[in-house]
C-alpha positions in Angstrom: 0.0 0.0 0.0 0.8 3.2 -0.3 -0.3 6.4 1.8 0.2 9.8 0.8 -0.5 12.2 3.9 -0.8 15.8 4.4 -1.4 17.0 1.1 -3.3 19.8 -0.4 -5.7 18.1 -3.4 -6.9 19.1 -6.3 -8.9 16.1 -7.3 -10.8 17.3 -9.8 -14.0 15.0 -8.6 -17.4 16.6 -7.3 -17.9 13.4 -5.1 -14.8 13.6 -2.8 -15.5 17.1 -1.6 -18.4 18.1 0.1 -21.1 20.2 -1.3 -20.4 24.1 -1.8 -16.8 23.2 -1.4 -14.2 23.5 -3.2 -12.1 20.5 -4.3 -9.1 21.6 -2.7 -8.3 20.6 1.4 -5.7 19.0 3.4 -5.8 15.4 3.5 -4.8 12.1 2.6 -4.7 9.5 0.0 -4.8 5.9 0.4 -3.4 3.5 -2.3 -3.5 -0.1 -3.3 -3.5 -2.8 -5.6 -2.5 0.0 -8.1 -5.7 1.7 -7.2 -7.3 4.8 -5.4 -8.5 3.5 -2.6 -9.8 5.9 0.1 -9.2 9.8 0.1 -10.2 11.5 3.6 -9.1 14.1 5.9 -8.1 12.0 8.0 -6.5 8.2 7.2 -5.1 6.0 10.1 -3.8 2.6 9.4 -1.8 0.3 11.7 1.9 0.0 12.6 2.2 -3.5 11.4 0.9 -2.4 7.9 3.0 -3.1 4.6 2.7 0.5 3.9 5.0 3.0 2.4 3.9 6.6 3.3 4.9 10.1 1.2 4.8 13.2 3.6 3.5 15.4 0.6 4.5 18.3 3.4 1.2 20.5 2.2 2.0 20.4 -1.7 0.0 20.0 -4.2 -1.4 17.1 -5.6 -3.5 16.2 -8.8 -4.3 13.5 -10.8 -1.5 12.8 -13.3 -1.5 15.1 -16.4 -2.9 13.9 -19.7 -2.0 14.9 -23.2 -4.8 14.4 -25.3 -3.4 14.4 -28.8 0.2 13.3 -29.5 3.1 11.6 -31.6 5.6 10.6 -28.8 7.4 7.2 -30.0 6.0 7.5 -33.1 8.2 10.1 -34.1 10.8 9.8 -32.3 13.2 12.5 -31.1 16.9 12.4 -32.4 16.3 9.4 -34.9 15.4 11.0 -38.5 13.5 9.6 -41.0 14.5 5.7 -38.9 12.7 6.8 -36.1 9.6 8.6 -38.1 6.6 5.9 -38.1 3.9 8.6 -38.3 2.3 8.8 -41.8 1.8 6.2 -44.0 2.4 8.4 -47.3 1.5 6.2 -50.3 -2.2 5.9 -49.5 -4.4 8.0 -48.7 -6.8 6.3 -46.4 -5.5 3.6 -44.3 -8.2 2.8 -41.3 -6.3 -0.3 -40.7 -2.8 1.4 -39.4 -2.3 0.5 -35.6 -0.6 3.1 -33.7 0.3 0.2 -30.7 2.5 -0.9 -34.0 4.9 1.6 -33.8 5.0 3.4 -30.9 9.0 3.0 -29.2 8.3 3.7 -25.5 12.4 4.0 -25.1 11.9 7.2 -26.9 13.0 10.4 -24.8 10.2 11.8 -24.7 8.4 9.4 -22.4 11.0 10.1 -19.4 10.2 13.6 -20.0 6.7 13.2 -19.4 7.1 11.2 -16.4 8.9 14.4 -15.3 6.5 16.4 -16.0 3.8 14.9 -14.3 2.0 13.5 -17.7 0.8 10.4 -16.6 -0.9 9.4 -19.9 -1.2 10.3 -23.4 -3.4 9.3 -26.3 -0.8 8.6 -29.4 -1.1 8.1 -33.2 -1.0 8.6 -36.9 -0.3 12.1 -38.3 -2.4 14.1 -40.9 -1.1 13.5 -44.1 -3.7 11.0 -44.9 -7.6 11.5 -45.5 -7.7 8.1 -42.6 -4.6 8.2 -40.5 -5.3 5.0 -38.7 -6.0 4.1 -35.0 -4.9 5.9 -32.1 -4.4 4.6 -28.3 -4.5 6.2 -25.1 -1.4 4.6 -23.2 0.6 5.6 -20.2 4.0 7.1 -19.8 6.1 4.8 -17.9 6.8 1.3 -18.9 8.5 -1.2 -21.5 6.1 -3.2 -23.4 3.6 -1.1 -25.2 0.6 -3.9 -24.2 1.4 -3.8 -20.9 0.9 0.4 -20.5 -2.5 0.7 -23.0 -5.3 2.1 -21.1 -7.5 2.2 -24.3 -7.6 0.7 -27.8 -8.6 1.8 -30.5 -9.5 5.1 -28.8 -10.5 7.3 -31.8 -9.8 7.0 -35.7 -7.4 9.6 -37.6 -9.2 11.8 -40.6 -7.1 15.0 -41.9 -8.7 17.5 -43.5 -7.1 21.0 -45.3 -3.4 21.3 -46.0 -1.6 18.3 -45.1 -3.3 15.4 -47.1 -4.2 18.1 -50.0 0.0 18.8 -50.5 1.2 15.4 -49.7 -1.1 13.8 -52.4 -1.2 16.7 -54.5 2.5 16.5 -55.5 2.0 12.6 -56.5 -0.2 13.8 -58.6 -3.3 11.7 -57.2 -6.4 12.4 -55.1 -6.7 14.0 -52.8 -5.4 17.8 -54.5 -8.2 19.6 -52.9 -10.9 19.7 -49.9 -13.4 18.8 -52.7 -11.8 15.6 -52.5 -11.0 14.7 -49.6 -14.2 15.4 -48.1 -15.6 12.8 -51.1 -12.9 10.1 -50.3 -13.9 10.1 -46.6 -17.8 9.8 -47.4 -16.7 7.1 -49.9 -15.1 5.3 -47.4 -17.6 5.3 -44.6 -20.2 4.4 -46.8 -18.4 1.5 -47.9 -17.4 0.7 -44.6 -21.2 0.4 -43.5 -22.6 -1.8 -46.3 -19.7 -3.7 -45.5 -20.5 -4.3 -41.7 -24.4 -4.8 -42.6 -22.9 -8.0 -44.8 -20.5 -9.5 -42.9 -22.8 -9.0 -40.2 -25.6 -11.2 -42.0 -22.4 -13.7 -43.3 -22.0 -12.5 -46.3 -18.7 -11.3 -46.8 -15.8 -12.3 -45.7 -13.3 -10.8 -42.9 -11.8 -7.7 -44.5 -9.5 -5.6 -41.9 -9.6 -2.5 -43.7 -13.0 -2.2 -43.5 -13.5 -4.0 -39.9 -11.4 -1.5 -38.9 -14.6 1.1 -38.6 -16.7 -1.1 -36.2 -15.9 1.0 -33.2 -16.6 4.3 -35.0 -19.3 3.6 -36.7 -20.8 1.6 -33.5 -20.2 4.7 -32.0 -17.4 3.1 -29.2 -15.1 5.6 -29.9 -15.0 8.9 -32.1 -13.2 10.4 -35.2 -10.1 12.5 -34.4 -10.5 15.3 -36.9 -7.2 17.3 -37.7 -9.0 20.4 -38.4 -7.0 23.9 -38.7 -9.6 26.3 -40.9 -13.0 27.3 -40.0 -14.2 25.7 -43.5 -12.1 22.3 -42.5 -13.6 22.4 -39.3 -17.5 22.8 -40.3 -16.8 19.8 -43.1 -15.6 17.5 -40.6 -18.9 18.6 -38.4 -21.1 18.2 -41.8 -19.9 14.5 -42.2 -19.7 13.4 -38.4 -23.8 14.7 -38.6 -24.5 13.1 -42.3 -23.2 9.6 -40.6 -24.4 10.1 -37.2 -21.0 9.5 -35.4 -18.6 10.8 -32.2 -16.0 13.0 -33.1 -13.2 15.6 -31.5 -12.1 18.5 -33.0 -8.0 18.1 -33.2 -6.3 21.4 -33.3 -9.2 24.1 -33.6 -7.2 26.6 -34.6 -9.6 29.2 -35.8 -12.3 27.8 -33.5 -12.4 31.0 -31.5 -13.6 32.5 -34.4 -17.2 30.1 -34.7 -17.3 29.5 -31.0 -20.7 30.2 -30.5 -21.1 28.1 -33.6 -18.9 24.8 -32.0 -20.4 25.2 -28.2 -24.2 24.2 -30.4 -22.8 21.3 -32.0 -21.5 20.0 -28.8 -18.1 18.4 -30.4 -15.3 18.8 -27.6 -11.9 20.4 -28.9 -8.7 19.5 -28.5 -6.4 23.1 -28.9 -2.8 23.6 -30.2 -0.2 23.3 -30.3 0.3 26.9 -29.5 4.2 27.3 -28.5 5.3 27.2 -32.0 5.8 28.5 -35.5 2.7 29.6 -37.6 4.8 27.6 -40.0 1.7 26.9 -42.6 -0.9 28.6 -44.3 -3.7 27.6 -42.3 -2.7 28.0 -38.5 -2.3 31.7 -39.5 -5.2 32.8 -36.9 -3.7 30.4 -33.6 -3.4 31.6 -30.7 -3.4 31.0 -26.6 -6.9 32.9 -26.6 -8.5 30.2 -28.1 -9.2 27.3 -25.8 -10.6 30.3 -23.5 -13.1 31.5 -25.7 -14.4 27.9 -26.5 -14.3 27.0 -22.8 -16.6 30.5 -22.3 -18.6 29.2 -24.8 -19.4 26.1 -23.4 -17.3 24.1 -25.4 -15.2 21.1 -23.5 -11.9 21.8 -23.7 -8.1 20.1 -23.7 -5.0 21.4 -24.7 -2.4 19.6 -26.6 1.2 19.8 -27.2 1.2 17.6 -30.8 4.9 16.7 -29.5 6.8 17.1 -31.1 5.6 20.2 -32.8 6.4 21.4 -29.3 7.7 19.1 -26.4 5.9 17.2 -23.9 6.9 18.2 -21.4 5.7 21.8 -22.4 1.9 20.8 -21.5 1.2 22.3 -18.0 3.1 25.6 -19.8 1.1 25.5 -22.2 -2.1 25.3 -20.4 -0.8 28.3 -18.3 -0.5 30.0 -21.6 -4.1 29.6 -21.9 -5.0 30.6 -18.8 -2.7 33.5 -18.8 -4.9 34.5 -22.5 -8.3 33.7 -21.0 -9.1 30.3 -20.2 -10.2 30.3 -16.9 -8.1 28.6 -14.0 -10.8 25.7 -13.3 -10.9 25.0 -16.6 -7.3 24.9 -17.1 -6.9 22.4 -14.7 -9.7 20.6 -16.3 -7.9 20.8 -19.7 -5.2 18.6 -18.7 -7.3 16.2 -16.2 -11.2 15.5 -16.3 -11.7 17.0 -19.5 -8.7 15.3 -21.3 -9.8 12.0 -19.5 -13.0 12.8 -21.1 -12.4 13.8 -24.4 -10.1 10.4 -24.7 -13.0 8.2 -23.4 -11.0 7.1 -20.3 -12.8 9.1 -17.8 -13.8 5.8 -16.0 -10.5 5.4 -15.4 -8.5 8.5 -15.1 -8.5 12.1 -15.0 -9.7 12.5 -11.2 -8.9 11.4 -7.8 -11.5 9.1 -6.1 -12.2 5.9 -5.3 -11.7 3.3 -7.6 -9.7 5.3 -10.1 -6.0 4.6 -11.2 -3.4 6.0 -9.1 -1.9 8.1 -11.3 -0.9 11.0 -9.0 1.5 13.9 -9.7 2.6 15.8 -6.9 4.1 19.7 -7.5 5.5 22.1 -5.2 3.4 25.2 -6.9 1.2 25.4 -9.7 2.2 23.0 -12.3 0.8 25.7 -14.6 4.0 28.1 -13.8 7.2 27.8 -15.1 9.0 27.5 -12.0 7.1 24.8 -10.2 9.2 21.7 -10.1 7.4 17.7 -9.8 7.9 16.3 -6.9 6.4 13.2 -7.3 4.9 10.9 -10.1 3.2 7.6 -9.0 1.3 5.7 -12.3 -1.0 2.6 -11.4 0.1 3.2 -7.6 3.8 3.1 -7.8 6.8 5.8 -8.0 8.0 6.2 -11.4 9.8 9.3 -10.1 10.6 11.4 -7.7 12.7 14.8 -7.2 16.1 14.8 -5.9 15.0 17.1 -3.2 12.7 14.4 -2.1 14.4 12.6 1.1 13.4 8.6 1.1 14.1 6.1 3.4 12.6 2.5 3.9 9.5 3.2 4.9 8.6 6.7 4.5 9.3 9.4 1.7 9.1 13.5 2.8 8.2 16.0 0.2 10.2 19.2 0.6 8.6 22.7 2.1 7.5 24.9 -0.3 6.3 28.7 0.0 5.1 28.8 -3.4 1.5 29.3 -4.0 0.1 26.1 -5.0 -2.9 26.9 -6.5 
């Protein structure tokens, strides 16, 4: 077991505080089995337990962060075109692509994550194609890529605007325009549901391309639209409605501009990345402000990194960027926790701290949101993946150092 005692939580749950309270108090948190097992004010166990505790010394802890949209150890970092296994670039729609197939978890970028708090991320295929493929929603820490998935499939890849139009464009086969990659996707989906309605009934045989679609089109998990433009982003709406099916809204980057617009449709958005380059045509208009205005709105919102358009690590900045644009605190928090669980369909899971959940815990010494807030602490599925070198551990008991930061 593990206890961690004395800590100021954020846990993101309406059900562990009481009501008219906030969900930040001084208590304690009781782990076992890889699991959240009790969270109280006040938590007493036995000498004679097989317990390690963490004096969190008043710091803050949260459930571990989650990055919503990204390529870690699919592109790696400092391994060129060997380590690149993001786009499939001599077909344009390829449902059947598995991101669990090529995702290195001895890329760098994992440690990094762990240091940062990021407990979990949802990983896969890039944008060049109309259909990317499958993405998974995996955490940080860990070997074997089986052993860390937390969902899969968790949401099929579409592309729309730039990427797929310049990639294909220059081979001199469709897609060259929205036109038609707007038409390749309907083609597909509607040959993806006759073909479930036969093999359904028997008759046709097993074709994994095709079989591929089940989930989406049984509605078990949504499409992850890579939309930049407001005219990208209101096609990908048009054909989620015309087929009836789940879908988030990757990127956003003009979304501020039709917010009133998205909050009606009730797609959640996933916005960024943010600290970089307006490198392309059509990420002109991005900007911080935007995952504030959508939150105002009343769209849900989660901020991404795309790592390695800008570096893991970089999410909790990110966020503060937001927040430091518009985005309200709350919701800021939310972007990287309960919404992010959300929007990735693990909320059962993750994203909050309460009973039953995954310990995934990240303890800070401030606001993880502020650039000098170091992690003190990261435990995934109830054990410590890492811990600062300020932290003092002995056998049985680990003590967080004092911090006068403010913390919320």
């Amino acid at each position: 077991m593990l206890l961690l005692k004395n800590a100021t939580i954020r846990s993101m749950s309406d059900s562990v505080c009481k009501k008219g309270k906030t969900d930040i108090f001084e208590g304690n948190i009781l782990i076992k089995d890889g699991k959240i097992l009790e969270v109280s004010p006040q938590i007493e166990l036995p000498e004679s337990a097989d317990c390690l505790t963490i004096d969190v010394n008043h710091n803050l802890v949260m459930p571990g962060l989650i990055e919503a949209h990204c390529h870690m150890g699919i592109t790696e970092e400092k391994k060129g075109q060997e380590g690149d296994d993001c786009n499939e670039t001599v077909h344009p729609i390829t449902p059947m692509l598995r991101s669990i197939d090529a995702i290195n978890t001895m890329d760098a970028a994992f440690a990094d994550a762990v240091r940062a708090g990021i407990t979990t991320a949802q990983i896969g295929p890039g944008s060049s194609n109309v259909v990317g493929g499958q993405f998974a929603v995996i955490k940080t820490f860990g070997r074997r890529i089986d052993d860390l998935i937390v969902k899969f499939p968790s949401a099929m890849k579409i592309a729309f605007g730039e990427n797929p139009k310049v990639n294909y464009a220059g081979m001199k086969t469709s897609p060259a325009t929205r036109m038609a990659i707007a038409g390749m996707l309907r083609n597909e989906l509607v040959n993806a549901r006759q073909y479930l309605e036969k093999q359904d009934k028997g008759e046709v045989d097993y074709n994994l391309h095709y079989e591929a679609w089940r989930p989406v089109l049984e509605k078990t998990i949504p499409l992850k639209a890579h939309v930049h433009r407001v005219d990208d982003i209101f096609t990908a709406i048009r054909i989620a409605k015309e087929f009836g099916l789940k879908m988030t809204l990757d990127h956003c980057s003009e979304g501020h501009l039709i917010a009133q617009e998205l909050a009606k449709e009730g797609f959640p958005a996933i916005v960024g990345p943010d600290l970089t380059t307006r490198n392309k045509i059509e990420v002109q208009n991005v900007a911080f402000k935007t995952a504030g205005i959508l939150a105002k709105a009343g769209v849900m919102v989660s901020v991404t990194t795309d790592h390695p358009v800008s570096l893991i690590q970089s999410l909790p900045l990110c966020v503060g960027l937001s927040v430091k644009q518009g985005l309200s605190l709350e919701d800021g928090y939310k972007a990287m926790t309960i919404h992010a669980a959300k929007i990735c369909g693990v909320s059962d899971r993750i994203g909050s701290i309460e009973h039953g959940k995954d310990a995934d815990i990240a303890i800070f010494d401030g606001n993880p949101m502020e650039v000098f807030t170091s992690t003190l602490v990261t435990i995934i599925d109830g054990n410590i993946v890492y811990h600062h070198d300020t932290v003092k551990q002995n056998e049985k008991k680990m003590v967080c150092p004092k911090s006068d930061r403010k913390r919320l």
